[in-house]
mmCIF file as Biopython writes it, N, C-alpha, C and O atoms, coordinates in Angstrom:
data_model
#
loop_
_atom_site.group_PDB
_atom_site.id
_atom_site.type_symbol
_atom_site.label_atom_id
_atom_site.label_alt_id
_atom_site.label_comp_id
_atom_site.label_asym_id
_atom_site.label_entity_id
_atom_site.label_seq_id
_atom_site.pdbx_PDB_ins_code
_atom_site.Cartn_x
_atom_site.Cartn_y
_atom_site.Cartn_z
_atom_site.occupancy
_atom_site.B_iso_or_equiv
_atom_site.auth_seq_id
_atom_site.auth_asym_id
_atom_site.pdbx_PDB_model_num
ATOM 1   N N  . UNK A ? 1  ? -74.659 -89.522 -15.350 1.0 0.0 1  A 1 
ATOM 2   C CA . UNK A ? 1  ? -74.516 -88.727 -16.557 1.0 0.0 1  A 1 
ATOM 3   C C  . UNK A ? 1  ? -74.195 -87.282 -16.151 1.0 0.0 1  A 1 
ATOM 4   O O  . UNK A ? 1  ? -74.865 -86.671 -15.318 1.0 0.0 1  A 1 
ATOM 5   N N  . UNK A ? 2  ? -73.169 -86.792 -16.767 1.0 0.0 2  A 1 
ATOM 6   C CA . UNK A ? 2  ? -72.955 -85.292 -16.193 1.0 0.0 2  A 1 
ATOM 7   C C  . UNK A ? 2  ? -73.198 -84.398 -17.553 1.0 0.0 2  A 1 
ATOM 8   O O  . UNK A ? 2  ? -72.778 -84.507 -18.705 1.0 0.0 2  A 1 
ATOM 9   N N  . UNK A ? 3  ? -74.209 -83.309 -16.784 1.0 0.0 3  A 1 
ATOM 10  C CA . UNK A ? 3  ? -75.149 -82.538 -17.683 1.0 0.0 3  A 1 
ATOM 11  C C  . UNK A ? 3  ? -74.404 -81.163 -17.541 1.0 0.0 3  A 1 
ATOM 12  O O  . UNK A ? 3  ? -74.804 -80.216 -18.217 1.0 0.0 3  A 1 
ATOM 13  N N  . UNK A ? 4  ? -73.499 -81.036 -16.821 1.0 0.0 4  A 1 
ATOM 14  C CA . UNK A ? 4  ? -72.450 -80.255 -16.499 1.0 0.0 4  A 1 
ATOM 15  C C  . UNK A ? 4  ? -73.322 -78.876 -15.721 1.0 0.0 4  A 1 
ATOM 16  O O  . UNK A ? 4  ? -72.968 -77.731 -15.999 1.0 0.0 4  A 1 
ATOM 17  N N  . UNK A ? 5  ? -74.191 -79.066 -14.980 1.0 0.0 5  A 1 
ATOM 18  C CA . UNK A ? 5  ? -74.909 -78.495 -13.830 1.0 0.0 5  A 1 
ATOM 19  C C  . UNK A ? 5  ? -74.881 -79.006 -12.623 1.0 0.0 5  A 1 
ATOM 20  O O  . UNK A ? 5  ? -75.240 -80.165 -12.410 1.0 0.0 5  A 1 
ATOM 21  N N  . UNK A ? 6  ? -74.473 -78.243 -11.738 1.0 0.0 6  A 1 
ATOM 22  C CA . UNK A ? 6  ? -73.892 -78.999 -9.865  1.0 0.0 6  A 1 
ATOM 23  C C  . UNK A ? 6  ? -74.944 -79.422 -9.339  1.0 0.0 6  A 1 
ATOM 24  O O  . UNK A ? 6  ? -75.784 -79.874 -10.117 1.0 0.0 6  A 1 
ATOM 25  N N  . UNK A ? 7  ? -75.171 -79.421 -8.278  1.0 0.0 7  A 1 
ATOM 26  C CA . UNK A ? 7  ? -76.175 -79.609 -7.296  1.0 0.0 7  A 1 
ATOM 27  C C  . UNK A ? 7  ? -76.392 -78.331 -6.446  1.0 0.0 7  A 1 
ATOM 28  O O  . UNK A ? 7  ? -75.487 -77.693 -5.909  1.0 0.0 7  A 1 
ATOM 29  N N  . UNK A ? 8  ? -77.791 -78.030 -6.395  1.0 0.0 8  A 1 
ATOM 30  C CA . UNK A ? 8  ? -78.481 -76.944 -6.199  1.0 0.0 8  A 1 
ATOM 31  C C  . UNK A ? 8  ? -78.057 -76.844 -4.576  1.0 0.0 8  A 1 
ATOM 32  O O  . UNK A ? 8  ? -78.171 -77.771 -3.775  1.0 0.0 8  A 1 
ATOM 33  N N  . UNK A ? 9  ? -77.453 -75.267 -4.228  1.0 0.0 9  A 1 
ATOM 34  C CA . UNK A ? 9  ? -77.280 -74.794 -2.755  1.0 0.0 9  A 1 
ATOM 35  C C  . UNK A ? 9  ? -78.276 -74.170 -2.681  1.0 0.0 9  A 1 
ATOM 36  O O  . UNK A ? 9  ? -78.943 -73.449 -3.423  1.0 0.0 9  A 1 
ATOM 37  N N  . UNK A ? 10 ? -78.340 -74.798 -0.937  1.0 0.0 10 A 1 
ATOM 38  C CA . UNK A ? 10 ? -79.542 -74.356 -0.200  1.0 0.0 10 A 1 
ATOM 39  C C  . UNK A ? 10 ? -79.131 -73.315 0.754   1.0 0.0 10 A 1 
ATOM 40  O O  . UNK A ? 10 ? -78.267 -73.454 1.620   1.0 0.0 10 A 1 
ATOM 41  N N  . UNK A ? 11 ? -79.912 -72.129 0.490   1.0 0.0 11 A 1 
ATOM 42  C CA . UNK A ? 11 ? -79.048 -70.763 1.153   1.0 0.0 11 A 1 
ATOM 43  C C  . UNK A ? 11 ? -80.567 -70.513 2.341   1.0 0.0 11 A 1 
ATOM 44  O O  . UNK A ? 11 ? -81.768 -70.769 2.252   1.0 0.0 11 A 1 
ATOM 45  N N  . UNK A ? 12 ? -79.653 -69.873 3.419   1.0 0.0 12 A 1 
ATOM 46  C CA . UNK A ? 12 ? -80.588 -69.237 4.391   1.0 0.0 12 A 1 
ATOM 47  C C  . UNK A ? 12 ? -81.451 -67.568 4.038   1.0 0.0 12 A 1 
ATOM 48  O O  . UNK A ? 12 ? -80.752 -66.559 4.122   1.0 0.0 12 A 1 
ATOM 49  N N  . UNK A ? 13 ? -82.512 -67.466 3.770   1.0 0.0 13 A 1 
ATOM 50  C CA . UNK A ? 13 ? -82.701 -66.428 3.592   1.0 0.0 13 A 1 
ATOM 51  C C  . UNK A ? 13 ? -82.684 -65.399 4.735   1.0 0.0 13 A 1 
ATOM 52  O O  . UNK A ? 13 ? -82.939 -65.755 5.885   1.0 0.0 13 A 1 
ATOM 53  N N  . UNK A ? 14 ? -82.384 -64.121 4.428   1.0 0.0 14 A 1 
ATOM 54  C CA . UNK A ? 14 ? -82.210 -63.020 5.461   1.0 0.0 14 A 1 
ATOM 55  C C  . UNK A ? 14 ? -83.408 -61.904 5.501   1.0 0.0 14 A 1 
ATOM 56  O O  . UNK A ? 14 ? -83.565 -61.678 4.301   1.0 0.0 14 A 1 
ATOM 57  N N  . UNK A ? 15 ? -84.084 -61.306 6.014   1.0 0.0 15 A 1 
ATOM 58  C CA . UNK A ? 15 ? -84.553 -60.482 6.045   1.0 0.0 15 A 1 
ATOM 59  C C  . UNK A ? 15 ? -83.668 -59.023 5.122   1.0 0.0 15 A 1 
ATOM 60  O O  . UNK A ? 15 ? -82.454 -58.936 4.939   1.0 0.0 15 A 1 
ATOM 61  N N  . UNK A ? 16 ? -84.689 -58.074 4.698   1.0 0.0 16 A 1 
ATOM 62  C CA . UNK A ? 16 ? -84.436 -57.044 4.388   1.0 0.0 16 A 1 
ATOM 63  C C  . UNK A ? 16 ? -85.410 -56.408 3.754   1.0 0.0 16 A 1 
ATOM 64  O O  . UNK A ? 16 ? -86.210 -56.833 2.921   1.0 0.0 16 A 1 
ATOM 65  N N  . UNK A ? 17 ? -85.240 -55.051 4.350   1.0 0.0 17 A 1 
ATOM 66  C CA . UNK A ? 17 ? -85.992 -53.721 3.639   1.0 0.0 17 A 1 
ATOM 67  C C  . UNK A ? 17 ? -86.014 -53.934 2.147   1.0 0.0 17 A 1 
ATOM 68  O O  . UNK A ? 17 ? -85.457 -54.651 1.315   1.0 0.0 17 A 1 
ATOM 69  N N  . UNK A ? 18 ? -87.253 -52.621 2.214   1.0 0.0 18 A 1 
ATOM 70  C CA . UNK A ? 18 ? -87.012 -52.578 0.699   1.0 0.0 18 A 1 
ATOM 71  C C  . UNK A ? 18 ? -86.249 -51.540 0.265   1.0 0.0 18 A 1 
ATOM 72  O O  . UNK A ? 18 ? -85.750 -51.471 -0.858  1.0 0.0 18 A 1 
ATOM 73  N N  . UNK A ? 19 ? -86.114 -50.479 1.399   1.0 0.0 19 A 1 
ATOM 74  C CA . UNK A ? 19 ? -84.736 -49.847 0.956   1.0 0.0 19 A 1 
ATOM 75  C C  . UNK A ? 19 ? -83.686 -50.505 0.844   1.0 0.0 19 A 1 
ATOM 76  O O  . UNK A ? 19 ? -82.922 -50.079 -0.022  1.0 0.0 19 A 1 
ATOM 77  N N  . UNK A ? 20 ? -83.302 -51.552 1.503   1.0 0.0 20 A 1 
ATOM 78  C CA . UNK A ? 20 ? -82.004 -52.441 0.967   1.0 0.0 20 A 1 
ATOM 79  C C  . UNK A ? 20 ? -81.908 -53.037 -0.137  1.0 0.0 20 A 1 
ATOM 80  O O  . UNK A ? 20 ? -80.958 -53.017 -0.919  1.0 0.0 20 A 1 
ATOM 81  N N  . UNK A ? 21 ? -83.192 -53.747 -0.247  1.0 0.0 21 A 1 
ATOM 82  C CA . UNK A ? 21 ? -83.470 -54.359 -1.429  1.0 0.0 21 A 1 
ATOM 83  C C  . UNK A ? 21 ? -83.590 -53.801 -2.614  1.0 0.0 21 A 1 
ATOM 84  O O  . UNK A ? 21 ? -83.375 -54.518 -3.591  1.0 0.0 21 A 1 
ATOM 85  N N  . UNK A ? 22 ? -84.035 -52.110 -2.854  1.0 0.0 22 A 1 
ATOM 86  C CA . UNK A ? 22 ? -84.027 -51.123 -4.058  1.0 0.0 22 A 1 
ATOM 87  C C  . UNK A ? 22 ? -82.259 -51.515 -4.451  1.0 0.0 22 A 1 
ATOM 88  O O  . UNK A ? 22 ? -82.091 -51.993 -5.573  1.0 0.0 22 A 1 
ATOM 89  N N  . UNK A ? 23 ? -80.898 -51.309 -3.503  1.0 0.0 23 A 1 
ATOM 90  C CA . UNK A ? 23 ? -79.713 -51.391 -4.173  1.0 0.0 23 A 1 
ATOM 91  C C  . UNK A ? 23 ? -79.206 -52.208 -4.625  1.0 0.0 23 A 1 
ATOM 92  O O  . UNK A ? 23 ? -78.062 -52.184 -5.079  1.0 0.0 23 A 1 
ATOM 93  N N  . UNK A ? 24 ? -80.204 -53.427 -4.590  1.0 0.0 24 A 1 
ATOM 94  C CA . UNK A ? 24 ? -79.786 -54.690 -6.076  1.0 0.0 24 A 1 
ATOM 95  C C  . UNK A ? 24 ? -80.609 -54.304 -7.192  1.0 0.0 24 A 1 
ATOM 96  O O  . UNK A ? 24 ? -79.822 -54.370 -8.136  1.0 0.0 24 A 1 
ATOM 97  N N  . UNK A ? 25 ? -81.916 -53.879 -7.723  1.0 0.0 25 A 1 
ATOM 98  C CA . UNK A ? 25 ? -82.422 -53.881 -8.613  1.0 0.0 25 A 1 
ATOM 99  C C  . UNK A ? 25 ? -81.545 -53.364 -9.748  1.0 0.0 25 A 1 
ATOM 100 O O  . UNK A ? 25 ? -81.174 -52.198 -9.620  1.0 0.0 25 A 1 
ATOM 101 N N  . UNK A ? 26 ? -81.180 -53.971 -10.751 1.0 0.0 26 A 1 
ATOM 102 C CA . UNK A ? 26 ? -80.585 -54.178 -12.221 1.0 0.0 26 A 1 
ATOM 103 C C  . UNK A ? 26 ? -80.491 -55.572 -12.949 1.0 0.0 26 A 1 
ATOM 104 O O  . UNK A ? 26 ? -81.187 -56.586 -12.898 1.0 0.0 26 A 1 
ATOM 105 N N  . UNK A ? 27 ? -79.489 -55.265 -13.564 1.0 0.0 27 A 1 
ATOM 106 C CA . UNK A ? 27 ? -79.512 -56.352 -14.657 1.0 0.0 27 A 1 
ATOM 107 C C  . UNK A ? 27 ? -77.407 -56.718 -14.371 1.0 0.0 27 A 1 
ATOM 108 O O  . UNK A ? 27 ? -76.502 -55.912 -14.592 1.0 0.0 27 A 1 
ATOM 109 N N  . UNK A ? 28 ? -77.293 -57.951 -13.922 1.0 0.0 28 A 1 
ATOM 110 C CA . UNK A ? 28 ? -76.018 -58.451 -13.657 1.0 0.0 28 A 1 
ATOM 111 C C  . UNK A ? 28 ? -75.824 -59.269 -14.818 1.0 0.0 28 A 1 
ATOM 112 O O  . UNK A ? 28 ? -76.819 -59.570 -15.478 1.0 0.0 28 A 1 
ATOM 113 N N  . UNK A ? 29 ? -74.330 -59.799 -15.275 1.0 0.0 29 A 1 
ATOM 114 C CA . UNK A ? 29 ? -73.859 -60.095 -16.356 1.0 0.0 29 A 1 
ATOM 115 C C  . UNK A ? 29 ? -73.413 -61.313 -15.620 1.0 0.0 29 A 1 
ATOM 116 O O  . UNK A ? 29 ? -73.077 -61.118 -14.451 1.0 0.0 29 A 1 
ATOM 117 N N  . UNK A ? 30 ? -73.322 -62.944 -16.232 1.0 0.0 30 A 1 
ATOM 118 C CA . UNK A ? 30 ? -72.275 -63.554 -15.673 1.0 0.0 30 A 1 
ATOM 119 C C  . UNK A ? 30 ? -72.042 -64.317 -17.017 1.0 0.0 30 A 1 
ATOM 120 O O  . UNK A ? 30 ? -72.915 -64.333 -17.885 1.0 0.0 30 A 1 
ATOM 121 N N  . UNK A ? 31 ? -70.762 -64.989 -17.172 1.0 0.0 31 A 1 
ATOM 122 C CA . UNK A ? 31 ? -70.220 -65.355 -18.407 1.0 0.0 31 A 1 
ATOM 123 C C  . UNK A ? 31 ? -69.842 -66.371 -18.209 1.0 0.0 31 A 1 
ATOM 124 O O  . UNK A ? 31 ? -69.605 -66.917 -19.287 1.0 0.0 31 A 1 
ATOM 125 N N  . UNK A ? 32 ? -69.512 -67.337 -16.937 1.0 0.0 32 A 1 
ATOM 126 C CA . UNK A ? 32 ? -69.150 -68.522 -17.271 1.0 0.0 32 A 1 
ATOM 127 C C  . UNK A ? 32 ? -70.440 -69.226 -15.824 1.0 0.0 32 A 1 
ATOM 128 O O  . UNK A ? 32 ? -70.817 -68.543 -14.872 1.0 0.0 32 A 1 
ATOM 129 N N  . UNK A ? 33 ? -70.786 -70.443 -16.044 1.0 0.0 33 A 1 
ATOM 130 C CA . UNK A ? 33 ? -70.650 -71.591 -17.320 1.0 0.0 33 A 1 
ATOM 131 C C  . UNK A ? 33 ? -70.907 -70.833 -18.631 1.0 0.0 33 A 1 
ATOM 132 O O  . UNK A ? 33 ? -70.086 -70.780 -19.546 1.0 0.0 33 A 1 
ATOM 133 N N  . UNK A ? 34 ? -71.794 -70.406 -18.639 1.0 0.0 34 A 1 
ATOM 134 C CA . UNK A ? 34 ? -72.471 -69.576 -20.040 1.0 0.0 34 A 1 
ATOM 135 C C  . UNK A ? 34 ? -72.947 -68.108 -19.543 1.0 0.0 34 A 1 
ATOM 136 O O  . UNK A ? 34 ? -73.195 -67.500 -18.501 1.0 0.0 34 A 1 
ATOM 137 N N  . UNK A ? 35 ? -72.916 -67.922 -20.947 1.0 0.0 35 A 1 
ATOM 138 C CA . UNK A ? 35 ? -73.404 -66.144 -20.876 1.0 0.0 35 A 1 
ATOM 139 C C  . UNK A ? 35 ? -74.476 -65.741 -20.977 1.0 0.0 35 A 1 
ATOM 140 O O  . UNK A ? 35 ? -75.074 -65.681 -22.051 1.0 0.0 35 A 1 
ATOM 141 N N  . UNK A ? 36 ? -75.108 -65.251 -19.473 1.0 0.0 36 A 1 
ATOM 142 C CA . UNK A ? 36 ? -76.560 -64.499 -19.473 1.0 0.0 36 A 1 
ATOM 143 C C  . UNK A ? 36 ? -77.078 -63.376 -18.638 1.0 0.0 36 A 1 
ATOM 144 O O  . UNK A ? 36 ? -76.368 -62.845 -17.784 1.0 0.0 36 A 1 
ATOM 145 N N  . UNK A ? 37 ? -78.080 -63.075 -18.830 1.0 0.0 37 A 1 
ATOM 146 C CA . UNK A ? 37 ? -78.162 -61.781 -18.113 1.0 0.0 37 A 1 
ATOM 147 C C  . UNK A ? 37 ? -79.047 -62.163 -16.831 1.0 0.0 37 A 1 
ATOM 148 O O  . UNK A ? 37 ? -80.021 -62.904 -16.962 1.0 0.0 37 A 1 
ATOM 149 N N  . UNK A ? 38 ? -78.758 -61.749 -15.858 1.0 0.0 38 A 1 
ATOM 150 C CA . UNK A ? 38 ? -79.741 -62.151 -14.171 1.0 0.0 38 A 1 
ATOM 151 C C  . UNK A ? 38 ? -80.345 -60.700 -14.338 1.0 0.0 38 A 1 
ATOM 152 O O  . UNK A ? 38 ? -79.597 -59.829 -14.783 1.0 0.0 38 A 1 
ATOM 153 N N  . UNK A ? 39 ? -81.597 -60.395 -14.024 1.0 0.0 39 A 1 
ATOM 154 C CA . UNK A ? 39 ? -82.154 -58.994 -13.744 1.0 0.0 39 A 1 
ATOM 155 C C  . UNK A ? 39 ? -83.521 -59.263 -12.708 1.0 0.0 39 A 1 
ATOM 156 O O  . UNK A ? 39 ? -84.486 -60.010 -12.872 1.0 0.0 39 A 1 
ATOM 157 N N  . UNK A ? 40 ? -83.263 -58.565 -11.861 1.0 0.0 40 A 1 
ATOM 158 C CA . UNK A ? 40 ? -84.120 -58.085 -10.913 1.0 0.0 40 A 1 
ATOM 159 C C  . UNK A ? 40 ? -84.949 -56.857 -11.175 1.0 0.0 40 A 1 
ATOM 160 O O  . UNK A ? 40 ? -84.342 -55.793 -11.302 1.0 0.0 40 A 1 
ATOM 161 N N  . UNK A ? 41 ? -86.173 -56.869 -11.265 1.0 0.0 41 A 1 
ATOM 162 C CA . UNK A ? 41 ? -86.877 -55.965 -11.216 1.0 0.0 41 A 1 
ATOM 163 C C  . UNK A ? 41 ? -88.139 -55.586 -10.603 1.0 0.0 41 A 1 
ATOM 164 O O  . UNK A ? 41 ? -88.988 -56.477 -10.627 1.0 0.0 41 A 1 
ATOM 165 N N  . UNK A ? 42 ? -88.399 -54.739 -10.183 1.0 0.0 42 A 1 
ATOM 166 C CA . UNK A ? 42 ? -89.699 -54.780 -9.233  1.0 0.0 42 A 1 
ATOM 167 C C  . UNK A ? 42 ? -90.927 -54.447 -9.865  1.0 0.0 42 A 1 
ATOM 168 O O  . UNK A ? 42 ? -91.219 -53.469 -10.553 1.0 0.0 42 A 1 
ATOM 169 N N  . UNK A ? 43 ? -91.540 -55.352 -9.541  1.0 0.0 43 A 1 
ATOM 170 C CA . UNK A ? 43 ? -92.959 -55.807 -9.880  1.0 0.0 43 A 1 
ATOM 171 C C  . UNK A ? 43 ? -93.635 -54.943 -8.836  1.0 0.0 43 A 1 
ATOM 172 O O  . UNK A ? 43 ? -93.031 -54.432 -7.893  1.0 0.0 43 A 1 
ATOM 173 N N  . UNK A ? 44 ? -95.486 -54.761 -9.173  1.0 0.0 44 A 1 
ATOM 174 C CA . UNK A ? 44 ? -96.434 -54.241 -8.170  1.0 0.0 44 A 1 
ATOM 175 C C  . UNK A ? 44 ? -97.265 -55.107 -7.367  1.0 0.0 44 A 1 
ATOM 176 O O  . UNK A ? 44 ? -98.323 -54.848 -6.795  1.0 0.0 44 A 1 
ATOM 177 N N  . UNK A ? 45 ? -96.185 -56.859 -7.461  1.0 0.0 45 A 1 
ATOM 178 C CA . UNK A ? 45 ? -96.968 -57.674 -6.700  1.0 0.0 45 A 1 
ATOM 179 C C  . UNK A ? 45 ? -95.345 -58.167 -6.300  1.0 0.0 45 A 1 
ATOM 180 O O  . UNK A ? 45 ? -95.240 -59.391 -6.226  1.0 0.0 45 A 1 
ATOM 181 N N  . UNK A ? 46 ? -94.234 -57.490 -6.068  1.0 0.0 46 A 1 
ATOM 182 C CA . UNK A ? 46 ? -93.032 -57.754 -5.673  1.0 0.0 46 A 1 
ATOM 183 C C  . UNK A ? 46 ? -91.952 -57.552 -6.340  1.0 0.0 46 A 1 
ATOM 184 O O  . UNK A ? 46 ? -91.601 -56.494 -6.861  1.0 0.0 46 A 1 
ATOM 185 N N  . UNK A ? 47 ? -91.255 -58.839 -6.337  1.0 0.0 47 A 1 
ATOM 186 C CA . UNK A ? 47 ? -90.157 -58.699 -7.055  1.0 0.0 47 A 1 
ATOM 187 C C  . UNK A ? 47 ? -89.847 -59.693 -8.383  1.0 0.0 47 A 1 
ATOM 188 O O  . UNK A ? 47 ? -90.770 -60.492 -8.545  1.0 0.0 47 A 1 
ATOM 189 N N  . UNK A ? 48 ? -88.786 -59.822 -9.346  1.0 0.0 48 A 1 
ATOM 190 C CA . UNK A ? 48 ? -88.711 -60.767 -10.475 1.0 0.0 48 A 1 
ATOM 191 C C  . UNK A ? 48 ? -87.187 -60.942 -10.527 1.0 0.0 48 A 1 
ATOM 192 O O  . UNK A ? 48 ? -86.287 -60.120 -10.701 1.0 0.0 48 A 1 
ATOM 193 N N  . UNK A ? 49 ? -87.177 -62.134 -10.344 1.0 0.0 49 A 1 
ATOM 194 C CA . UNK A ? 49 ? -85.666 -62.684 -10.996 1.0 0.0 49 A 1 
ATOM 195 C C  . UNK A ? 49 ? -85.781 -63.434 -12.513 1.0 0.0 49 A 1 
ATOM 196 O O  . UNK A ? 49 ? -86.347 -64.461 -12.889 1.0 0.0 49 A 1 
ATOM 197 N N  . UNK A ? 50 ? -85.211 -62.718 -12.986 1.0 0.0 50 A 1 
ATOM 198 C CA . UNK A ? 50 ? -85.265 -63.464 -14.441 1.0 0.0 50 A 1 
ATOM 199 C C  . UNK A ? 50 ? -83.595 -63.798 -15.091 1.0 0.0 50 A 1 
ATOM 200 O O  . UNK A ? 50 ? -82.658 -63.000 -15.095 1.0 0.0 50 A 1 
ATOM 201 N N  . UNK A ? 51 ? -83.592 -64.987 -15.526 1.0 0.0 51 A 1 
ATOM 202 C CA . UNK A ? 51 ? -82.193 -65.247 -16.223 1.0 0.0 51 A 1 
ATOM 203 C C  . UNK A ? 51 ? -82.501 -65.492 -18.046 1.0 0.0 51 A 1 
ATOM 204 O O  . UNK A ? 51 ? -82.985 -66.486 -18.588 1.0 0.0 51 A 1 
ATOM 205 N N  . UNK A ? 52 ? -81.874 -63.799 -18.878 1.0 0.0 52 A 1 
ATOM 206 C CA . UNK A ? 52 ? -82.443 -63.570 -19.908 1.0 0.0 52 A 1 
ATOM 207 C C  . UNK A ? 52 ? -80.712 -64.794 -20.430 1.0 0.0 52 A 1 
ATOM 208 O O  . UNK A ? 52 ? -79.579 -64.634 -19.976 1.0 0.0 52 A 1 
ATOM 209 N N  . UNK A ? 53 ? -81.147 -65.849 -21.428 1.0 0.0 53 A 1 
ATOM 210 C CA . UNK A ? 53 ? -81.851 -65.618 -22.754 1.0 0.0 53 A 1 
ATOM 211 C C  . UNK A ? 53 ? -82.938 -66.491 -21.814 1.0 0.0 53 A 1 
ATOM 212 O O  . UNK A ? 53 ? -84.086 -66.084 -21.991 1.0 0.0 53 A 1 
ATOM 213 N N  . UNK A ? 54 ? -82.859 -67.362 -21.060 1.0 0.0 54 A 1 
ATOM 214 C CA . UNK A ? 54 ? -83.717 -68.801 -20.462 1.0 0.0 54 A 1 
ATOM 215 C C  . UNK A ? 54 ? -85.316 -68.200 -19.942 1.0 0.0 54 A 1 
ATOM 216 O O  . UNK A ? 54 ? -86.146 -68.979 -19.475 1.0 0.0 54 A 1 
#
């Protein structure tokens, strides 16, 4: 049955600062498959990926 979602990539994670890591914190746009907002924001127990409307 195709639910029209791929199969999940498995990525290597990398090390990095948190000065590196401060120059992603925002809110990214992507529009296709569908339209939502990805936002990163830093928490005082880390970090948050959230995909707004889901």
């Amino acid at each position: 049955m195709d639910v029209g979602y791929s199969e999940a990539e498995i990525k290597t994670l990398v090390p990095i600062n948190q000065e590196g890591l401060n120059q992603y914190i925002g809110t990214y746009v992507v529009t296709k498959p569908v339209n939502v907002d990805v936002v990163l924001e830093e928490r005082p127990d880390g970090f948050m990926l959230n995909v707004l409307p889901y």
